[in-house]
C-alpha positions as CSV (number, residue, x, y, z in Angstrom):
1,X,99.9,114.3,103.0
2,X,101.0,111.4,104.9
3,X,102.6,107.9,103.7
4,X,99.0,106.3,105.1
5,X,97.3,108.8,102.8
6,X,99.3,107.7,100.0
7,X,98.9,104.2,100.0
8,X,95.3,104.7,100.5
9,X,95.0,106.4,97.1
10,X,97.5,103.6,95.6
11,X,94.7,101.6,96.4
12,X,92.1,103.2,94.6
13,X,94.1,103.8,91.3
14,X,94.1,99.8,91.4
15,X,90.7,99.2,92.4
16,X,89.6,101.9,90.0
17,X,91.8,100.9,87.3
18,X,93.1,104.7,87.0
19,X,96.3,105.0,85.0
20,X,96.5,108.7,86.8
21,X,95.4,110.8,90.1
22,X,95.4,114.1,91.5
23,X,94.4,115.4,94.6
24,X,94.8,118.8,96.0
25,X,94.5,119.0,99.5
26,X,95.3,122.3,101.5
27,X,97.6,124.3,98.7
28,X,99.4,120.9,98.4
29,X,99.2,118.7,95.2
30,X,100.1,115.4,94.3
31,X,99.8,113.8,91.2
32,X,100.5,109.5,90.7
33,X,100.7,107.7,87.6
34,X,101.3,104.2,86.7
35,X,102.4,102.8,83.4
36,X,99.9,103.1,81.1
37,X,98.1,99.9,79.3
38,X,97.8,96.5,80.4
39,X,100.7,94.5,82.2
40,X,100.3,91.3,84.4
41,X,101.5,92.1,87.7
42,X,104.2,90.1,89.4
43,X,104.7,88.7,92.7
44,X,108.0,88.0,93.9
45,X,108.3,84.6,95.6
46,X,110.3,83.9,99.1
47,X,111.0,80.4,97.6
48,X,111.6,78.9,94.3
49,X,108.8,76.1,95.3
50,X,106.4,78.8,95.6
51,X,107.5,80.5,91.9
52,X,106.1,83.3,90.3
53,X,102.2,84.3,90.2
54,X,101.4,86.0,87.2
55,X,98.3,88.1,87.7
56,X,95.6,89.6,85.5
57,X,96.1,93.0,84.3
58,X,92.0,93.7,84.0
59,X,89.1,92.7,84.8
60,X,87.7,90.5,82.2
61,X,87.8,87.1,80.2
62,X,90.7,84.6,80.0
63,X,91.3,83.2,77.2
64,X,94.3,80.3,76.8
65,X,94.4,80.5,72.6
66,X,94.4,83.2,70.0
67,X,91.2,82.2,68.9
68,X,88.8,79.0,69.0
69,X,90.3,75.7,67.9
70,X,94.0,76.9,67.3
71,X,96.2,75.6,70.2
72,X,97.1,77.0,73.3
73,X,99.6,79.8,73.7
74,X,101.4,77.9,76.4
75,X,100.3,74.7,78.9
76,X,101.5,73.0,82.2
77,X,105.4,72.2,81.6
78,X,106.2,74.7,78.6
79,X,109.3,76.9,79.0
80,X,108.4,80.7,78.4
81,X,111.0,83.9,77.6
82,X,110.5,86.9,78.6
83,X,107.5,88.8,76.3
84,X,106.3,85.7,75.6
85,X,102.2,85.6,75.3
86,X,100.7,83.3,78.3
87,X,97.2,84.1,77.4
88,X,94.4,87.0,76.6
89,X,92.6,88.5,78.9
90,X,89.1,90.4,77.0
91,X,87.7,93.1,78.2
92,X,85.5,95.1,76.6
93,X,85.9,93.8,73.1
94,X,90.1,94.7,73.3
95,X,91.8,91.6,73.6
96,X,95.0,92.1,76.3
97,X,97.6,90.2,76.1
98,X,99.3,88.7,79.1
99,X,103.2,87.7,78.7
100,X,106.0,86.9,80.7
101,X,108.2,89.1,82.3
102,X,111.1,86.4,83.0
103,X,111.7,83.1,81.8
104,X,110.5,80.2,83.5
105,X,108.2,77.4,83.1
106,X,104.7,77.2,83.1
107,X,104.1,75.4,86.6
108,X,100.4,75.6,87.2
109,X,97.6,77.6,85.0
110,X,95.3,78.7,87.8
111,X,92.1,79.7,86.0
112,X,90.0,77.4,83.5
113,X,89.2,79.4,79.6
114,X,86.1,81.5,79.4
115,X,86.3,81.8,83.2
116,X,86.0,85.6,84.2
117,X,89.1,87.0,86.4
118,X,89.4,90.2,88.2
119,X,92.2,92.7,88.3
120,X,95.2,90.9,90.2
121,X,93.9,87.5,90.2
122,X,96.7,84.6,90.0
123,X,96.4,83.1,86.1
124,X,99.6,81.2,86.2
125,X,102.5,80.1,88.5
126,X,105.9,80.7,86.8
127,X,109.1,78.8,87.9
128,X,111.9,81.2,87.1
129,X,114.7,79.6,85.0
């Protein structure tokens, strides 16, 4: 199997929201997992103007607060730690929660509440402390 083939079935664990593949292909087998349960991906920026993009883990609902009337979990200009809860992202009645991987400050949220995102889309711009 080549590095092509690979990346082509990278792409379909993410797209199909598998957590694990195998394919057996001509007395060859490969099996790819990725860590199980939800986890907002990261993109690295070139510059410290662009910062960090947190993504969405699922496909689903964003949600800014824990529930209706309580107050955000974070806003525009809020420093954030590490495991620190930036928002929920519902799907399928089980509420995910989306936290930081590094500190930084909340720059830009990038989605409006009750707005449905996809898996991957940009929630929040991070600038790393």
């Amino acid at each position: 199997m080549d590095l092509e083939a690979i990346k082509k079935l990278c792409a379909l664990m993410r797209e199909e929201d598998l957590v694990e593949l195998t394919v057996e292909e001509e007395g060859r087998r490969i099996t790819l997992r990725r860590a199980a349960g939800p986890r907002a991906p990261l993109e690295a920026p070139l510059t410290k103007k662009e910062g960090i993009i947190v993504r969405s883990p699922v496909v689903g609902t964003f949600w800014i607060r824990p529930a209706p009337g309580e107050p955000p979990f974070v806003k525009v200009g809020d420093f954030v730690q590490p495991g620190q809860v930036l928002c929920i992202v519902e799907a399928m009645k089980v509420m995910n929660e989306v936290r930081a991987e590094v500190a930084g400050v909340v720059e830009e949220i990038l989605v409006e509440e009750g707005e449905a995102v996809e898996y991957g889309q940009p929630l929040f711009r991070l600038r790393p402390a």
